[in-house]
Backbone and ligand atoms as CSV (ligand in chain L), in Angstrom:
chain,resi,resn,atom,element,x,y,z
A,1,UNK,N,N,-1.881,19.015,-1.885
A,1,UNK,CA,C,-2.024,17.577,-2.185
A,1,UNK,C,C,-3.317,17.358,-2.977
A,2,UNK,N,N,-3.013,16.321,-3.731
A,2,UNK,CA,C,-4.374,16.332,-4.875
A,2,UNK,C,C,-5.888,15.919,-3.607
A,3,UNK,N,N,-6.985,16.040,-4.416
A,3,UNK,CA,C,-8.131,15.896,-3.562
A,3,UNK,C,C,-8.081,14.361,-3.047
A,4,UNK,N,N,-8.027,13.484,-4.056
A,4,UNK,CA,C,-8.478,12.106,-4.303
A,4,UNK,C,C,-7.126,11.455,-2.936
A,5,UNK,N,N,-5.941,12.054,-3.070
A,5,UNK,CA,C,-5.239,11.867,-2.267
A,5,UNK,C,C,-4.828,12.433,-0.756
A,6,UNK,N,N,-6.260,13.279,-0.677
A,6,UNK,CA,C,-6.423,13.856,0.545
A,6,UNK,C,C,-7.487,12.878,1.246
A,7,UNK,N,N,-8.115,12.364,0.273
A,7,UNK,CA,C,-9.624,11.409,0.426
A,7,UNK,C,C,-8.944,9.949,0.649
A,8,UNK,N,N,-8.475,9.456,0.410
A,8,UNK,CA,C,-7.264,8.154,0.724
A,8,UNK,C,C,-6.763,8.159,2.262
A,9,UNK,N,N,-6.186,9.334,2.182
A,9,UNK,CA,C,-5.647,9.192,3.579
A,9,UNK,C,C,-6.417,9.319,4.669
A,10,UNK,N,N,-7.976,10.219,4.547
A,10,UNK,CA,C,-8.902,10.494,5.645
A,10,UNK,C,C,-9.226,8.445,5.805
A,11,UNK,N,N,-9.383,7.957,4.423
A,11,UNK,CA,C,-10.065,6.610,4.718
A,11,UNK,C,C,-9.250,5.589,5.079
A,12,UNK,N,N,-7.742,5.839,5.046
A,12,UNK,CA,C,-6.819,5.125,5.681
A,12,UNK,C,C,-6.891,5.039,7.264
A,13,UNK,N,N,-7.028,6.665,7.528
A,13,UNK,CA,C,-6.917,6.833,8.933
A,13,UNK,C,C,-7.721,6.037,9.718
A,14,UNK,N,N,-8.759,5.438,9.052
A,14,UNK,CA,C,-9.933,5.004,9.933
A,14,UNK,C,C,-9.354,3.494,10.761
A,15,UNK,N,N,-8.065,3.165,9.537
A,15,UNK,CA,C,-7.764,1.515,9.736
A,15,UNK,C,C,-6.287,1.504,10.143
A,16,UNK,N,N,-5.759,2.284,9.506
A,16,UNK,CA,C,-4.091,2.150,10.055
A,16,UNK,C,C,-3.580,4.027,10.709
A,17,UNK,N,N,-4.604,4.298,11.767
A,17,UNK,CA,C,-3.899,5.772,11.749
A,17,UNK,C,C,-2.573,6.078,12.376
A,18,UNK,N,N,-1.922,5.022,12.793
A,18,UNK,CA,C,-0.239,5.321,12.989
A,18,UNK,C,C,0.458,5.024,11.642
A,19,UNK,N,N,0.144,4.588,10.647
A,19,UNK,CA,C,1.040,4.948,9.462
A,19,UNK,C,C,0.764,6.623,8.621
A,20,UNK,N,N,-0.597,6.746,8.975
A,20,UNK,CA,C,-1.001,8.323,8.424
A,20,UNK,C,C,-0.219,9.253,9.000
A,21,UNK,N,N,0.039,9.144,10.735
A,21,UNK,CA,C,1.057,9.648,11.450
A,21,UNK,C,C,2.220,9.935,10.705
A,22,UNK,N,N,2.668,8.915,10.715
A,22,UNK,CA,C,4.128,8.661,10.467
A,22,UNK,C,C,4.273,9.271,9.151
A,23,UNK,N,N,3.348,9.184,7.804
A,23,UNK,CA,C,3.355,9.557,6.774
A,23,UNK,C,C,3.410,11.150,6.892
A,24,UNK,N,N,2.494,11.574,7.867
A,24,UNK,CA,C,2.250,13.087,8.018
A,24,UNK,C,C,3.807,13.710,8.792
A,25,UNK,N,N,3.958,13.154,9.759
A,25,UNK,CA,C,4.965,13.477,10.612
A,25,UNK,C,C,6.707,13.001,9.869
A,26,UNK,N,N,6.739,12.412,9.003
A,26,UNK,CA,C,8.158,12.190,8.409
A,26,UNK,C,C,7.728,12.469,6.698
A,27,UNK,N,N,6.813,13.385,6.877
A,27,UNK,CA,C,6.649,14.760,5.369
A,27,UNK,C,C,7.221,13.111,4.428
A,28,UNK,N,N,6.382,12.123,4.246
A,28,UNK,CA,C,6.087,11.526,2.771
A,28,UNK,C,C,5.244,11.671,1.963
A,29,UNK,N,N,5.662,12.392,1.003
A,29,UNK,CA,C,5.172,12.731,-0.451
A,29,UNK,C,C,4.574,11.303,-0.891
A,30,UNK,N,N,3.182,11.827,-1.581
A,30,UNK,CA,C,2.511,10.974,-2.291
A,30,UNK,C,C,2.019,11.854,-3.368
A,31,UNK,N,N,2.336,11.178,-4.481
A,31,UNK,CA,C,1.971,11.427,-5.889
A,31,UNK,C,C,1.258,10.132,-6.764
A,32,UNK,N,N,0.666,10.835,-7.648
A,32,UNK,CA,C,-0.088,9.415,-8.595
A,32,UNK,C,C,0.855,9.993,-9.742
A,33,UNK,N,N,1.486,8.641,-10.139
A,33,UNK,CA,C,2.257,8.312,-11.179
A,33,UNK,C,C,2.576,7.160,-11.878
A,34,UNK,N,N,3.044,7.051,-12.756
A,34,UNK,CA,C,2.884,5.480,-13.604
A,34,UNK,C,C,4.084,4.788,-12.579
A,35,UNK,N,N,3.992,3.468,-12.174
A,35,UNK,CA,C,4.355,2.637,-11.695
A,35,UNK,C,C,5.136,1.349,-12.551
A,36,UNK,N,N,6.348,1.116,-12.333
A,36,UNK,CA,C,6.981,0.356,-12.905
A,36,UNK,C,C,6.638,-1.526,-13.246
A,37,UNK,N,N,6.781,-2.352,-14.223
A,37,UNK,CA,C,6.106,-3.338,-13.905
A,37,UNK,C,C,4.471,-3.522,-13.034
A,38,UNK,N,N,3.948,-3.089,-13.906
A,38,UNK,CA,C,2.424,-3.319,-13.262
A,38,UNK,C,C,1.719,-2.962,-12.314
A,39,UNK,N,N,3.151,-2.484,-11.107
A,39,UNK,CA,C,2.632,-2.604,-9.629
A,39,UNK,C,C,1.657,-1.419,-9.078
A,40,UNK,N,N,1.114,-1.467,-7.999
A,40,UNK,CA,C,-0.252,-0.718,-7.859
A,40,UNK,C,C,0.150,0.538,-7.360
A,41,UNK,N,N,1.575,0.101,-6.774
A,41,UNK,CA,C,2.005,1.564,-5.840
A,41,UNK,C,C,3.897,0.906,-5.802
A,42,UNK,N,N,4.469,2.000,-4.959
A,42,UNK,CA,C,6.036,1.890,-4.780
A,42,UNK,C,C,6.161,3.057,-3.750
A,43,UNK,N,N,7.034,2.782,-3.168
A,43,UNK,CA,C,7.778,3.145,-2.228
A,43,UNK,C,C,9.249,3.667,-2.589
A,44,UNK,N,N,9.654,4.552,-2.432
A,44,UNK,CA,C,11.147,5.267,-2.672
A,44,UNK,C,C,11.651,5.703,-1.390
A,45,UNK,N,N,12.264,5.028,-0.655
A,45,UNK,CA,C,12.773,5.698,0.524
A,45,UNK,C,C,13.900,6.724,0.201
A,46,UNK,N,N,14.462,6.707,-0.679
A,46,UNK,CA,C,15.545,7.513,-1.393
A,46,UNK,C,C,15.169,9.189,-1.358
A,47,UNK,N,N,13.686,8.901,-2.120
A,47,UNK,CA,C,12.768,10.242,-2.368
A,47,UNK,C,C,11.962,10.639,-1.287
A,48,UNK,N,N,11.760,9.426,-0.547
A,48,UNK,CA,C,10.771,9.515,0.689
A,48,UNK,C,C,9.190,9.887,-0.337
A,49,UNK,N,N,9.394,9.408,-0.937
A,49,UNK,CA,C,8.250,9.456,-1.849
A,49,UNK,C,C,7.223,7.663,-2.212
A,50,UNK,N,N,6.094,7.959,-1.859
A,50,UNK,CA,C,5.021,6.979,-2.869
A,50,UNK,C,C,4.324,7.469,-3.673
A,51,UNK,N,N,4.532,6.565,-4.855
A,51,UNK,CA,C,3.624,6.552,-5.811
A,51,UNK,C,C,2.895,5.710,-5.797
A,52,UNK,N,N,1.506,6.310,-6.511
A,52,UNK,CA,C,0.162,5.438,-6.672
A,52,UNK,C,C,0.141,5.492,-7.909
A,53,UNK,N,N,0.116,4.400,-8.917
A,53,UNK,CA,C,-0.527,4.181,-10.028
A,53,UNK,C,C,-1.828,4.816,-10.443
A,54,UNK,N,N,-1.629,5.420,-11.512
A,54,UNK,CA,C,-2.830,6.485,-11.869
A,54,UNK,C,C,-3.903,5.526,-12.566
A,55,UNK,N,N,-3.852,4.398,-12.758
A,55,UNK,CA,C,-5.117,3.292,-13.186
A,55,UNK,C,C,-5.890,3.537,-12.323
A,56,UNK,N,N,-6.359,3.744,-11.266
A,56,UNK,CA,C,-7.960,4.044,-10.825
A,56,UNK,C,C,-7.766,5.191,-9.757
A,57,UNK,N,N,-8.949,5.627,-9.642
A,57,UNK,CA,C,-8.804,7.363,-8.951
A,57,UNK,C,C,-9.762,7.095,-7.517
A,58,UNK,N,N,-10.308,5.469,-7.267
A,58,UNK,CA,C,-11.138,5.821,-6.521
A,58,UNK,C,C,-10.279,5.352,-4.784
A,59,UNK,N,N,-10.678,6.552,-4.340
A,59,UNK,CA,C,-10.170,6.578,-3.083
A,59,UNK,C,C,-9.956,5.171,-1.745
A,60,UNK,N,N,-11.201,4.749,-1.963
A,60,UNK,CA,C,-10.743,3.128,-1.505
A,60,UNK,C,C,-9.571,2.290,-1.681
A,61,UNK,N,N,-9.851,2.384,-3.360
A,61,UNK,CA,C,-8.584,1.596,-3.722
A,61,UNK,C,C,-7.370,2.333,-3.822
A,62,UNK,N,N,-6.830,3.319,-3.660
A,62,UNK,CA,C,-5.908,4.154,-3.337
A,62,UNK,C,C,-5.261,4.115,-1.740
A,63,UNK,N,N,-6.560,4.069,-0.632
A,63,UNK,CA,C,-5.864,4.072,0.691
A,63,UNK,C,C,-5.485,2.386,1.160
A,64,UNK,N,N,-6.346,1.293,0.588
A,64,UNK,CA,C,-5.750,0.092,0.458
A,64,UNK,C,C,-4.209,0.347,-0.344
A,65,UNK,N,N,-3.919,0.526,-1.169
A,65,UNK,CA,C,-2.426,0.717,-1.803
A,65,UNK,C,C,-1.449,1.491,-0.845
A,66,UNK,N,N,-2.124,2.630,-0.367
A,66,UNK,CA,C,-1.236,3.366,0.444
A,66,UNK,C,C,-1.074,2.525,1.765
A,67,UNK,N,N,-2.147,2.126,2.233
A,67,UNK,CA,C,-1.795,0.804,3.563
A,67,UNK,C,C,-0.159,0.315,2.807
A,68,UNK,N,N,-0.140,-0.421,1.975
A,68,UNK,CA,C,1.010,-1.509,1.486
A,68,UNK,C,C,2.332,-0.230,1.846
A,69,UNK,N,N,2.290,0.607,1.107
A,69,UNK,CA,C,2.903,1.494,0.526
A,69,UNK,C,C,3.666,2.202,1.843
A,70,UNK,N,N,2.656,2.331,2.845
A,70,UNK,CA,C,2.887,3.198,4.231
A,70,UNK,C,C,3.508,2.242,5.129
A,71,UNK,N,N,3.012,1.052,5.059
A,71,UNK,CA,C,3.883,0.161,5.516
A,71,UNK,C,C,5.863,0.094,5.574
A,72,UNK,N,N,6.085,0.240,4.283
A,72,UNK,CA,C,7.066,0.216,3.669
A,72,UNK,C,C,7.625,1.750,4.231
A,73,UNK,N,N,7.102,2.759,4.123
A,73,UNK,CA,C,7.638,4.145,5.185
A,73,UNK,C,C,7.888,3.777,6.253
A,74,UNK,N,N,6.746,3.460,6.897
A,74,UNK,CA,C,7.598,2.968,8.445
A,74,UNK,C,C,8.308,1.957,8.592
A,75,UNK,N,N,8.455,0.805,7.894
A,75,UNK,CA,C,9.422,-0.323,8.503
A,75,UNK,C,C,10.801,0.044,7.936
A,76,UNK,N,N,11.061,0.793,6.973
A,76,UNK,CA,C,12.002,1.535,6.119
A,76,UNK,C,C,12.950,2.211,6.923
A,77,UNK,N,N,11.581,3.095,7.920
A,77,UNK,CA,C,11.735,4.177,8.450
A,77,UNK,C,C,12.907,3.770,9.905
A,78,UNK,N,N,12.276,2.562,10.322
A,78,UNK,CA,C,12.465,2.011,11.779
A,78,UNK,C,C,13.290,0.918,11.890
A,79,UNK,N,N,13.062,0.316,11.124
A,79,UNK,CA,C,13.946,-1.074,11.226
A,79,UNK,C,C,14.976,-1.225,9.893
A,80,UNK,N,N,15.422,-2.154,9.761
A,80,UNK,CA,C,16.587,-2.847,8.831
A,80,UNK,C,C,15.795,-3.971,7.903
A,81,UNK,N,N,16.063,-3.347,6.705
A,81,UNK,CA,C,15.162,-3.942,5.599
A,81,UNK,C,C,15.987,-4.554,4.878
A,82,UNK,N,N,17.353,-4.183,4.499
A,82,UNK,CA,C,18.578,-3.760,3.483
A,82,UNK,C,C,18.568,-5.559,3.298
A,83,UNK,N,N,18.068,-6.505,3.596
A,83,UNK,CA,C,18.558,-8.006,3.345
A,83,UNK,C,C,17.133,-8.729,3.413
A,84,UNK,N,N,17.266,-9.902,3.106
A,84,UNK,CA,C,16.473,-11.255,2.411
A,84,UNK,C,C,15.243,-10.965,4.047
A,85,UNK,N,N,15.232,-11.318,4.883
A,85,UNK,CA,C,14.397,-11.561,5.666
A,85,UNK,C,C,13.910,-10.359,5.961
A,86,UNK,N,N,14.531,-8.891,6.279
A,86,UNK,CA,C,13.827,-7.740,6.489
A,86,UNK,C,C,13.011,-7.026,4.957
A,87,UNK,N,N,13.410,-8.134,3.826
A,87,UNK,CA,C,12.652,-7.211,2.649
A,87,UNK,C,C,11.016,-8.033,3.119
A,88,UNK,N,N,11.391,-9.348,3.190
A,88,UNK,CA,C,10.190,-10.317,3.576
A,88,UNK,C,C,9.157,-9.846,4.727
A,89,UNK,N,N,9.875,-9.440,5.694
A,89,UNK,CA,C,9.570,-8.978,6.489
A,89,UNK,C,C,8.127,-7.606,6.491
A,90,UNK,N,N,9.008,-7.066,5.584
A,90,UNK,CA,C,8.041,-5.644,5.659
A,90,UNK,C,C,7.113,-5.891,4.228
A,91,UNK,N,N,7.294,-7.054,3.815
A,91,UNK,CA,C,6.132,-7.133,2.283
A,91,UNK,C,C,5.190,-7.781,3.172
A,92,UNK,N,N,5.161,-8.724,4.126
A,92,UNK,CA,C,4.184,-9.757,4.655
A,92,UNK,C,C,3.571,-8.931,5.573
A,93,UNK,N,N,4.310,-7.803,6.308
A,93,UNK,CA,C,3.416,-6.680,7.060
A,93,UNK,C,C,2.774,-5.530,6.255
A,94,UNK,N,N,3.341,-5.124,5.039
A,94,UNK,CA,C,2.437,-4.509,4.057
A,94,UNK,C,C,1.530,-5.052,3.246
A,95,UNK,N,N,1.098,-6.592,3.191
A,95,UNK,CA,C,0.141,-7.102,2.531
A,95,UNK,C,C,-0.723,-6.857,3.612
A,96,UNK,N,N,-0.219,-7.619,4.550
A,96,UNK,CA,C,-0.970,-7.846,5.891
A,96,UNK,C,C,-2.068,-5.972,6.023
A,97,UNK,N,N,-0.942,-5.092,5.955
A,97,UNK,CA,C,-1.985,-3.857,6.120
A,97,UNK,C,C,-3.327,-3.411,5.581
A,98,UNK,N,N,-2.957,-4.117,3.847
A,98,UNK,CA,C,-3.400,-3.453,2.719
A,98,UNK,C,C,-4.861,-4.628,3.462
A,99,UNK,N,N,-4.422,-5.726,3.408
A,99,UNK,CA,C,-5.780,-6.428,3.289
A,99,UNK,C,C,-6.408,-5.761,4.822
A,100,UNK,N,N,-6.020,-5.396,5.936
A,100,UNK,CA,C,-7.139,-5.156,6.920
A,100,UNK,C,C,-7.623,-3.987,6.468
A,101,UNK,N,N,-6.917,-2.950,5.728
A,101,UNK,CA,C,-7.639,-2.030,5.519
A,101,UNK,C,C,-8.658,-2.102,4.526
A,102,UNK,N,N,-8.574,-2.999,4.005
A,102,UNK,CA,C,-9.375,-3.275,2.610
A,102,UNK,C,C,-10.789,-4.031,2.982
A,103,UNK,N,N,-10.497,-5.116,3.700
A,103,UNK,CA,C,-11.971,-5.346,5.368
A,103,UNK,C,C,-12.590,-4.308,5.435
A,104,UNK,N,N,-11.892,-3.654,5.905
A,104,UNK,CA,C,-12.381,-2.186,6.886
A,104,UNK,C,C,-13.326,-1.352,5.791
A,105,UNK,N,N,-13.026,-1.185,4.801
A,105,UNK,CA,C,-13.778,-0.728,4.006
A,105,UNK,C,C,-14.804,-0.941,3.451
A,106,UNK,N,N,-14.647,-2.985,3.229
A,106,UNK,CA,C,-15.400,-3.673,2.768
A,106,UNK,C,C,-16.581,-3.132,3.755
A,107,UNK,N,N,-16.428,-3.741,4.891
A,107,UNK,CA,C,-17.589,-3.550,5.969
A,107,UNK,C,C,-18.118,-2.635,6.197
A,108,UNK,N,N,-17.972,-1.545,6.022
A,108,UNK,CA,C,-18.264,-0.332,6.380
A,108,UNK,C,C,-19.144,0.289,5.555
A,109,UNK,N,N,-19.993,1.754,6.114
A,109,UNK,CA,C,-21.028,2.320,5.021
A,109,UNK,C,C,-20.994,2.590,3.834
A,110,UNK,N,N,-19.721,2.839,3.723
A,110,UNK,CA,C,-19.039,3.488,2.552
A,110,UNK,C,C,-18.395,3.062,1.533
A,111,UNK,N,N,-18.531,1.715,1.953
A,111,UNK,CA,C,-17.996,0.416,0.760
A,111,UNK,C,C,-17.847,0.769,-0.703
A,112,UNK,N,N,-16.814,0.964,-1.386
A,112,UNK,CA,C,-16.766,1.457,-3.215
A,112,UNK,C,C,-17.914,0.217,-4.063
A,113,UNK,N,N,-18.201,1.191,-5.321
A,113,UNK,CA,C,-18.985,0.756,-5.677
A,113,UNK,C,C,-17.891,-0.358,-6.804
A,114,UNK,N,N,-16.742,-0.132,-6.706
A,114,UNK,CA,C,-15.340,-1.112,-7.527
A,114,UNK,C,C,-16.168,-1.484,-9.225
A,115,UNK,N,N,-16.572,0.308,-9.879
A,115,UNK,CA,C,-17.192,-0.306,-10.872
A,115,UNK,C,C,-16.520,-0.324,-12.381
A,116,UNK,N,N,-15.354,-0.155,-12.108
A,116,UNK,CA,C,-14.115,-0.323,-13.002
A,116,UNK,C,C,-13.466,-1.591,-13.381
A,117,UNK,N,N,-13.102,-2.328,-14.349
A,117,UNK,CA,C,-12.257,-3.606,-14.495
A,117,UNK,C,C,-11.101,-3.556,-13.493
A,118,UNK,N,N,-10.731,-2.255,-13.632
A,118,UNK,CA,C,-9.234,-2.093,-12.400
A,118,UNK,C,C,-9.300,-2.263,-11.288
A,119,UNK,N,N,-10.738,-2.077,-10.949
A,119,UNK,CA,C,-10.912,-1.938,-9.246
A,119,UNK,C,C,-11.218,-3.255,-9.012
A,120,UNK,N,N,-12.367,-3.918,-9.886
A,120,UNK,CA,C,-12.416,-5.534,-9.758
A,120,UNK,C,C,-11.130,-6.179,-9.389
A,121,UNK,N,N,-10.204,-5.847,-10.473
A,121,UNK,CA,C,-9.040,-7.051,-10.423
A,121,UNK,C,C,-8.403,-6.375,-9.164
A,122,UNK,N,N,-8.295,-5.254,-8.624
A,122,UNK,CA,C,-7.425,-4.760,-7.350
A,122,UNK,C,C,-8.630,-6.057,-6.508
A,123,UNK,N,N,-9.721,-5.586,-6.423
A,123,UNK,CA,C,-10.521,-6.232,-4.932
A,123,UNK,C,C,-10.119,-7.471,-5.014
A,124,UNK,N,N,-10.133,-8.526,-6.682
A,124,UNK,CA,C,-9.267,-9.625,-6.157
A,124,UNK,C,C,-8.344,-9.660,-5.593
A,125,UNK,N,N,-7.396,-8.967,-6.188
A,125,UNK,CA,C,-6.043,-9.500,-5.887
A,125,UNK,C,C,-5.728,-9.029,-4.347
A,126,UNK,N,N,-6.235,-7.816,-3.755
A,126,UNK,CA,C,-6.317,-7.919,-2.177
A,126,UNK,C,C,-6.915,-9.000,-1.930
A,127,UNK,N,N,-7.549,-9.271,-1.778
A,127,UNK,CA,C,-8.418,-10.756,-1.250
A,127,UNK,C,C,-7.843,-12.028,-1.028
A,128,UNK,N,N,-6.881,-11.658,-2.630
A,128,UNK,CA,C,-5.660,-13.265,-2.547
A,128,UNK,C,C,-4.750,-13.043,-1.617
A,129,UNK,N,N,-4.607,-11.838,-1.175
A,129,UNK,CA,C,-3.189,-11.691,-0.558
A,129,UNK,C,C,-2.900,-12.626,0.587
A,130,UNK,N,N,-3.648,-12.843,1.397
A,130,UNK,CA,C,-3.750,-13.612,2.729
A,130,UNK,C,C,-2.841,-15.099,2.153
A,131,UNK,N,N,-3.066,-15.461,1.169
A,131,UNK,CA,C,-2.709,-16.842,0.159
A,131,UNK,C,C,-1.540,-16.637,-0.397
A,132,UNK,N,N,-1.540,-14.997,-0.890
A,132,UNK,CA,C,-0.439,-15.384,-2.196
A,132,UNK,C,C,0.934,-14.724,-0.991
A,133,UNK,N,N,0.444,-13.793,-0.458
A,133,UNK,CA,C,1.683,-12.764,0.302
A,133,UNK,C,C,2.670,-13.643,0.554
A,134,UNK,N,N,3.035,-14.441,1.008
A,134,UNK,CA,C,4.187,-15.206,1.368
A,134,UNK,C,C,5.295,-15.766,0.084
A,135,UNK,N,N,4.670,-16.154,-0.591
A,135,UNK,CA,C,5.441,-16.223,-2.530
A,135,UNK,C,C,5.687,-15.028,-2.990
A,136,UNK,N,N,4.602,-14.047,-3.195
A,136,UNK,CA,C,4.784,-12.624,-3.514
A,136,UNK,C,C,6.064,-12.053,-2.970
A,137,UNK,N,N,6.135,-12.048,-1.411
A,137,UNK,CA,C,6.995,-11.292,-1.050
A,137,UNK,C,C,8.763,-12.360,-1.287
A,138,UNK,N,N,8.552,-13.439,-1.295
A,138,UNK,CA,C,9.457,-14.086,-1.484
A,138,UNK,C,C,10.436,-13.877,-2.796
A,139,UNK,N,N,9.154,-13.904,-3.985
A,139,UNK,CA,C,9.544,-13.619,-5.265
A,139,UNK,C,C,10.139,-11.865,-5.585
A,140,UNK,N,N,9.396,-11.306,-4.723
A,140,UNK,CA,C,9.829,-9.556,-4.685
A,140,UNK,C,C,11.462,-9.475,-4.117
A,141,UNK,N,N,11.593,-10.228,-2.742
A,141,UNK,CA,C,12.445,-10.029,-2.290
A,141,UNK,C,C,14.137,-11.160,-2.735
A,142,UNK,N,N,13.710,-11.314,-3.942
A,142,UNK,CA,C,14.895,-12.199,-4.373
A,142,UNK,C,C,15.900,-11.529,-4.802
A,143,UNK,N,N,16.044,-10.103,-5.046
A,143,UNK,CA,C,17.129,-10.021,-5.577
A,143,UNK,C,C,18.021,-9.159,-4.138
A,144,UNK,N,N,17.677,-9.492,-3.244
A,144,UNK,CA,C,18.071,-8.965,-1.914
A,144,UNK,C,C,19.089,-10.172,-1.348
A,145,UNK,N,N,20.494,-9.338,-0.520
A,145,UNK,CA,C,21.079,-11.061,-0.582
A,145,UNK,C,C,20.713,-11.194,1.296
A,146,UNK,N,N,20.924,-12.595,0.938
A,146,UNK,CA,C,20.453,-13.636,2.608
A,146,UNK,C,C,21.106,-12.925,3.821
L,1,ZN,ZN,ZN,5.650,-4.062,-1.113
């Protein structure tokens, strides 16, 4: 596994270590790869694979993405997603992840120095999530039927 993505998951563990579990223990592949429409990361339950968008390498903002991302492994993994309220469902608990883990970091010794335009606009746009997650996931989950 690449370094940067060995370094993600040690700093994940600190905030969500039952999705690192689950990631470790149901063998999901993580790769950095270009990401479709903009997005920071994706989920393939098909592949059992996430991708991370190769726009920034720094490990913070990588295990915040993988929070969202790991989310989506386990609720994938466990529950019934396949319709309108379980897609909602697991976007409002994967925002929900990304931003505590993204706290967790904030606060902590080790806080990124976010000295990239990419990492700026990521630290916003975690930040909005608390605000936007509920439209976001609404608008994500539209083409899912009721
Ligand atoms: Zn999502």
């Amino acid at each position: 596994m690449d370094p940067v993505i060995v370094s993600a998951l040690t700093i994940l563990a600190l905030s969500q270590p039952t999705t690192v579990a689950y990631i470790n223990d149901h063998h999901v592949a993580i790769v950095q790869k270009a990401v479709p429409n903009g997005a920071w990361g994706l989920y393939d339950p098909r592949a059992r694979m996430i991708s991370l968008s190769p726009v920034t390498n720094d490990p913070a903002v990588l295990a915040t993405i993988l929070a969202h991302e790991g989310q989506h492994a386990v609720d994938i993994g466990t529950t019934l997603t396949t319709n309108r309220a379980g897609c909602e469902a697991t976007e409002n608990r994967a925002y929900a992840s990304a931003l505590q883990t993204w706290q967790a970091i904030e606060a902590g010794p080790d806080a990124p120095a976010l000295d990239t335009p990419k990492d700026r606009e990521f630290a916003w746009y975690i930040d909005a999530t608390a605000l936007l997650a509920p439209y976001m996931a609404h608008a994500e989950c539209a083409p899912f039927p009721v």
